[in-house]
NUSE-330952 format. One line per field, with one value per residue: y, z, x of N, C-alpha, C in turn; residue number from 0; residue in one letter. Coordinates in steps of 0.001 Angstrom, whole numbers, always signed. Example, Ala and Ser with C-alpha at 12.3 -4.5 7.8 and 13.67 -1.06 7.14 Angstrom:
// residues 2
n.c2	(-5690  -2250) $
n.c3	(+7800  +7080) $
n.c1	(+13190  +12850) $
ca.c2	(-4500  -1060) $
ca.c3	(+7800  +7140) $
ca.c1	(+12300  +13670) $
c.c2	(-3300  +30) $
c.c3	(+7800  +7870) $
c.c1	(+13200  +12900) $
resi	(0  1) $
resn	(A  S) $
This chain:
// residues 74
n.c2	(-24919  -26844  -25633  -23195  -24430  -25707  -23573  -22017  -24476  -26439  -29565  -31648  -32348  -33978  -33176  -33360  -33007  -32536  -32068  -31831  -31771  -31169  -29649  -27257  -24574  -25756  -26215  -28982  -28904  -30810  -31320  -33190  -34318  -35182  -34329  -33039  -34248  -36596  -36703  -37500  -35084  -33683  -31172  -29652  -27538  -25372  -24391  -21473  -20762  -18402  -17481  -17939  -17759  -17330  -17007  -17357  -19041  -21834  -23025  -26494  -29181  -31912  -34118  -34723  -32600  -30475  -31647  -31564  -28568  -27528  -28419  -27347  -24411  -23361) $
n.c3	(+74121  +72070  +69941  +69773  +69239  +67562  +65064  +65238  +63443  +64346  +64047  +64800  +67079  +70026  +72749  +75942  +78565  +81857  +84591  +88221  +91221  +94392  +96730  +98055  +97072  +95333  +92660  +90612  +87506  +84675  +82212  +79183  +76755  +73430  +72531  +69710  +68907  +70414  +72900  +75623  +77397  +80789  +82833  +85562  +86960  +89870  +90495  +92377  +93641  +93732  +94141  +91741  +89977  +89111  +91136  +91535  +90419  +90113  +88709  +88904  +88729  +89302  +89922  +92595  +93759  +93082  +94388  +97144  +97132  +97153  +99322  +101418  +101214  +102423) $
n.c1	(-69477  -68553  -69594  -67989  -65437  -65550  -66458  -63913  -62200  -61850  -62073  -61237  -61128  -62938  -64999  -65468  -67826  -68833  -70534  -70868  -72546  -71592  -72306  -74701  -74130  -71971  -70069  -68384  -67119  -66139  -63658  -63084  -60694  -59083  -56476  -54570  -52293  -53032  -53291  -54756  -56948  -57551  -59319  -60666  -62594  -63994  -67070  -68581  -72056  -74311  -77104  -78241  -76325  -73032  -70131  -67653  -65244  -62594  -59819  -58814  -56297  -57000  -59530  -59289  -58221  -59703  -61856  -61502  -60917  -63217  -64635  -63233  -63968  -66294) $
ca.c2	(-25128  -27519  -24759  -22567  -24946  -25915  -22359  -22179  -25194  -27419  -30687  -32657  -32603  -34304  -32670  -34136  -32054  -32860  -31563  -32919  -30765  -31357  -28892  -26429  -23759  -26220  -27426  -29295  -29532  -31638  -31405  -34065  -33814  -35545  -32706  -32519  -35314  -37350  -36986  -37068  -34265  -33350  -30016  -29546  -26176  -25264  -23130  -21308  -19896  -17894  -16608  -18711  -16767  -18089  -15970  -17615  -20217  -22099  -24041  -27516  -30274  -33306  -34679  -34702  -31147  -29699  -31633  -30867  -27111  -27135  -28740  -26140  -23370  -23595) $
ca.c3	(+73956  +70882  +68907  +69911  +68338  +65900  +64493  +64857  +62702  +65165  +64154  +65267  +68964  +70709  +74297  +77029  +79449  +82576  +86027  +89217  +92375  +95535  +97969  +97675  +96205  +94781  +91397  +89840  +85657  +84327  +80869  +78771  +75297  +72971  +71632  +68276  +69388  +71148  +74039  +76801  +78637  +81383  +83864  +86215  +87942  +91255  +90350  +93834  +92629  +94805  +93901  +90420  +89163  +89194  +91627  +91959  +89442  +90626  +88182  +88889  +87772  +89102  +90530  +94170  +93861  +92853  +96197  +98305  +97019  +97155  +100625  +102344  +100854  +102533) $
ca.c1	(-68062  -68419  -70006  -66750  -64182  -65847  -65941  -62352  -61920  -60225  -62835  -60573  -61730  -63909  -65156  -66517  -68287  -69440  -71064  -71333  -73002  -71319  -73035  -75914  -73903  -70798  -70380  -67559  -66995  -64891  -63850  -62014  -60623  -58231  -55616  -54392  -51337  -53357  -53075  -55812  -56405  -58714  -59295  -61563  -63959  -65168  -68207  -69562  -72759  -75461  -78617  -78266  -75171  -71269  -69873  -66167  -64538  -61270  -59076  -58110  -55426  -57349  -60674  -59016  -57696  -61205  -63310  -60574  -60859  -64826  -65170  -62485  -64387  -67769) $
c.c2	(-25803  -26707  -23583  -22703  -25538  -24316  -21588  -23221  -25686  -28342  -31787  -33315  -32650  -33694  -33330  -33232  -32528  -32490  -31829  -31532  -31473  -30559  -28136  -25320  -24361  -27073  -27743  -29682  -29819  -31249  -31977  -34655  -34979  -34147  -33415  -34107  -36230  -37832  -36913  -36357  -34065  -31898  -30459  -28051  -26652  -24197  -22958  -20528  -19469  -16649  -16792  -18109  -17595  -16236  -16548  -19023  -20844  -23484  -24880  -28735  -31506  -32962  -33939  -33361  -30865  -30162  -31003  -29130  -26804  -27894  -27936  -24765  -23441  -22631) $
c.c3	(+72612  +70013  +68783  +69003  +67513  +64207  +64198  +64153  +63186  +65452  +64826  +66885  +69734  +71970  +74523  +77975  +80318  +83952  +87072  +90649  +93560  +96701  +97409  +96834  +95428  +93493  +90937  +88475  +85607  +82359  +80255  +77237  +74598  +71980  +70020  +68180  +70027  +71820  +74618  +77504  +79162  +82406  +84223  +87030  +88907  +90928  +91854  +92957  +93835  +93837  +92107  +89823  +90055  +90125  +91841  +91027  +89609  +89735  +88829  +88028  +87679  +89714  +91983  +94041  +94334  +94429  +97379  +98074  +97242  +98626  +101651  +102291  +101431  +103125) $
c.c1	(-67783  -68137  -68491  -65758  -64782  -65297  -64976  -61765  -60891  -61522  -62533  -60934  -62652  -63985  -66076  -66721  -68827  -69629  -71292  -71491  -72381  -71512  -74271  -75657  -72410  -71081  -69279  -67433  -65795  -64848  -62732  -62342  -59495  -57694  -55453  -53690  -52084  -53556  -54526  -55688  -58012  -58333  -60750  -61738  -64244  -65844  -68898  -70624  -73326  -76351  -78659  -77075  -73901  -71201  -68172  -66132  -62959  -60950  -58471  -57095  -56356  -58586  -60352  -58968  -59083  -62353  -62667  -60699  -62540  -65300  -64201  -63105  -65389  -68172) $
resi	(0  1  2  3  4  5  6  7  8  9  10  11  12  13  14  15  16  17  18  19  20  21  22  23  24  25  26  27  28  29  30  31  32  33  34  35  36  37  38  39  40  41  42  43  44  45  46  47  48  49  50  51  52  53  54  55  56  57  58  59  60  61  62  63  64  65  66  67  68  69  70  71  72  73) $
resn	(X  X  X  X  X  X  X  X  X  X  X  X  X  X  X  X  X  X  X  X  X  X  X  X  X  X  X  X  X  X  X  X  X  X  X  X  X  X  X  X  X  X  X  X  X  X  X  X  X  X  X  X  X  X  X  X  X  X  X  X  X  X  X  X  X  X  X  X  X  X  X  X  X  X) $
């Protein structure tokens, strides 16, 4: 992702990336940036995977959203 925006020449922005497994096939990323303005922003993934491969990806607003969406799904 770095390598991405970098190459679009938007230096300006730091990413934070980060992963957290909450079941056998559940993964949640988080990713949190400062924009252009300054703002803080974050999103968050529900990756279902099976048999090592993403098989379903579900955009979240918050933390809560994303467990609540990855522990209804099972």
């Amino acid at each position: 992702m770095r390598f991405q925006i970098q190459k679009r020449g938007e230096h300006r922005l730091e990413v934070q990336a980060g992963f957290t497994e909450v079941g056998p096939d559940k993964v949640i990323g988080s990713t949190v940036w400062l924009g252009a303005d300054g703002a803080r922003r974050e999103r968050f993934q529900v990756l279902t995977l099976r048999d090592g491969k993403i098989v379903d990806m579900q955009g979240c607003a918050s933390r809560r959203a994303a467990e609540r969406f990855a522990s209804t799904r099972r």
